[in-house]
N, C-alpha and C positions, 0 to 999 in steps of 0.2 A: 610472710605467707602463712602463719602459723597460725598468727593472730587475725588472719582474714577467714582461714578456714574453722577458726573455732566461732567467729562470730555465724559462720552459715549456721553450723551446729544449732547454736543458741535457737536463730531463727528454727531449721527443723525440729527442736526439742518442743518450741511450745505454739508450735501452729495448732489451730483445729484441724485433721484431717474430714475429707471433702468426697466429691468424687469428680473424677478425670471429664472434665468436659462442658460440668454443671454453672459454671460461671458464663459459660458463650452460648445455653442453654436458654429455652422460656422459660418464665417459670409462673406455676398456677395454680391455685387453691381450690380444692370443693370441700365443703357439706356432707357429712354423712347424716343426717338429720333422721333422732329418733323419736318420734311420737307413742304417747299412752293414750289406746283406743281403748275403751271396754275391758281395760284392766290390764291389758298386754302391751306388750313395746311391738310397735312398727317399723319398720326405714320409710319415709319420704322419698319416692322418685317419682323425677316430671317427664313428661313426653315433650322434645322441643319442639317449635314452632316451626309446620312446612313451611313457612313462608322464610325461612333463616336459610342461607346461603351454605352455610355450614354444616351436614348433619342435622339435615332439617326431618322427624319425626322419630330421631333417636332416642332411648330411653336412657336416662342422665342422672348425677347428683348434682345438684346448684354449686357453682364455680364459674372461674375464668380465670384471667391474667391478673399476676400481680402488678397493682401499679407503683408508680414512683413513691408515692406520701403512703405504701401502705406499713407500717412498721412492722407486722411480723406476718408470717402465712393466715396463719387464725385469723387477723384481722381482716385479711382478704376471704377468707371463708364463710368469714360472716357476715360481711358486705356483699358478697355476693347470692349470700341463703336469704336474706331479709329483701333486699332486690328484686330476687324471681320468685320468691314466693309472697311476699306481703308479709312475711312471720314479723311483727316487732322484735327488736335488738333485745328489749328486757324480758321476752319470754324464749331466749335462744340461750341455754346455757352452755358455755364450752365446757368439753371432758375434758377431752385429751385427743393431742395428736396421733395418725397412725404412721406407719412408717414413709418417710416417702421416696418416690417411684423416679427413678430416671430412666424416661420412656424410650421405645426405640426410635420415637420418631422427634427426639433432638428437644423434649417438653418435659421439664421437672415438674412432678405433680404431688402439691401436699395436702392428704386428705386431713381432717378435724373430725370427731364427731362433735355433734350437739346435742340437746336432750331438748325438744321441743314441750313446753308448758302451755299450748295452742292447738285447738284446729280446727280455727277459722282461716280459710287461707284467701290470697287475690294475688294470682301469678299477673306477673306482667306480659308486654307483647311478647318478649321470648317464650314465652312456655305454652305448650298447645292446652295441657292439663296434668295434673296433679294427681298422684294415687298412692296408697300403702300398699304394704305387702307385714302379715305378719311376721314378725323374726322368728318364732320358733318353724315356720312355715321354709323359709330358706334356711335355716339350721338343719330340715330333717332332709334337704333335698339334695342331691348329688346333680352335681350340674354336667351336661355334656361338655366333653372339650376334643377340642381340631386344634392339629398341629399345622399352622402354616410356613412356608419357606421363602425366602428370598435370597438373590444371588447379588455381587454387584454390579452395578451397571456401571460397566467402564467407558471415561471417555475413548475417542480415537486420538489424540494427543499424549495418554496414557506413557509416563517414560520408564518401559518396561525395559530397557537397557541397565538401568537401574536395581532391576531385583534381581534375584537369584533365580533363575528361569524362567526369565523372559516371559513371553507369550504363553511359556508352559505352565506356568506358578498358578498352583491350586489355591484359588480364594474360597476363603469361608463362606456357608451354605449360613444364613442365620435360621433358626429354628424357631417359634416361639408359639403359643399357646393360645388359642380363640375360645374364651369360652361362656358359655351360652345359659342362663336360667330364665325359669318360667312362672309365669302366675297369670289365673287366668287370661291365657290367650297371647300375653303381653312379652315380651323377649328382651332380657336385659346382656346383654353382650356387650363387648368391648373392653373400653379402660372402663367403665362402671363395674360391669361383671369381676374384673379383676381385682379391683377396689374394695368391692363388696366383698370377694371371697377371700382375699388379706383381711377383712374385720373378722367375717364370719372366725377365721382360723385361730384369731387372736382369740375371739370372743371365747370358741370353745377347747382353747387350750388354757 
C-alpha cells in the first residue's frame, strides 16, 4: 500500500497542472493581428459574414477550432489569420501567446498575437469585411461594461434527494461581464471585446 501510494505521489509531483474541465472542453485559437499603418500599430478585426449561421455580422479576431494535425494553438492561430484574411504565412509574425480563456460556455480559447508586415488583404467567404482600429485609440478608451446573470436550468428528474436541501438548496447566480467598445460606429463586444481588453491590460501594464 505504501508503495502504491507513493507512486501516486510521483504521478501528482510532476504532472503539469491544468484546469478542471479543459480536456472534455473545445478548444480554439484566434489572431490578435497587429498592423503598421502610417507609422502606428493597429489591431486587425473582421465583421463576419451575414450569411454564416453562427454570429453572422459580429465583430471578431480570425480563429476557429483546433483541429487534430494542428500541433500547437499558434499553429491554429495562424491558420486560421492567413485563411480569413488572405495575410501570407511569411508576412505573419508570432509574438507571443496571451493568456488563455476557459469560457463560460464549455470553449477553451487561445489567443496569439501577431505582427502583420502586410496590408493588402482578401478575406474569404467568411468575413463580410476587414478594418483597423488604432491601438493607441483603444488604449485611451474606457469601454462600457454590463453585468449579465444566469441561473441553472434544472432538469425535472434533478435527484434533489441527494443534496442537502432538497428543492430548497440555493444554486449559484453566475455573474459575468459584457463588455462593449467602439470605433467609428462599429461595436466590438463579446469574447473579442474581452480578448482585446486582457491585451489592452497586458499591454499597458
Amino acid at each position: 500500500m505504501t508503495r502504491d501510494i507513493n507512486k501516486v505521489f510521483s504521478r501528482l509531483k510532476y504532472r503539469e497542472p491544468g484546469i478542471i474541465g479543459e480536456r472534455e472542453a473545445q478548444h480554439a485559437a484566434v489572431a490578435v493581428p497587429i498592423v503598421h499603418e502610417k507609422g502606428q500599430p493597429s489591431i486587425l478585426f473582421q465583421i463576419r459574414s451575414y450569411q454564416l449561421k453562427q454570429q453572422p455580422g459580429d465583430i471578431s479576431f480570425p480563429g476557429g477550432k483546433m483541429e487534430a494535425d494542428d500541433l500547437t494553438s499558434a499553429e491554429t492561430a495562424a491558420r486560421e489569420l492567413c485563411e480569413e484574411t488572405g495575410i501570407k504565412r511569411f508576412n505573419a509574425a508570432h509574438i507571443a501567446p496571451l493568456d488563455k480563456w476557459m469560457t463560460p460556455y464549455g470553449v477553451v480559447i487561445y489567443p496569439h498575437v501577431f505582427s502583420i508586415s502586410e496590408t493588402s488583404f482578401s478575406p474569404n467567404e467568411e468575413v463580410e469585411e476587414l478594418f483597423t482600429v488604432p491601438l493607441h485609440v483603444l488604449m485611451t478608451q474606457k469601454p462600457e461594461t454590463y453585468h449579465l446573470s444566469s441561473t441553472a436550468d434544472i432538469p425535472e428528474d434533478f435527484p434533489y434527494e441527494k443534496i442537502a436541501g432538497g428543492k430548497n438548496y440555493q444554486f449559484r447566480r453566475t455573474v459575468f461581464p459584457e463588455v462593449f467598445y467602439e470605433y467609428e460606429g462599429k461595436h466590438i463586444w463579446g469574447l473579442t471585446a474581452r480578448i482585446l481588453q486582457h491585451f489592452l491590460r497586458v499591454v499597458e501594464s
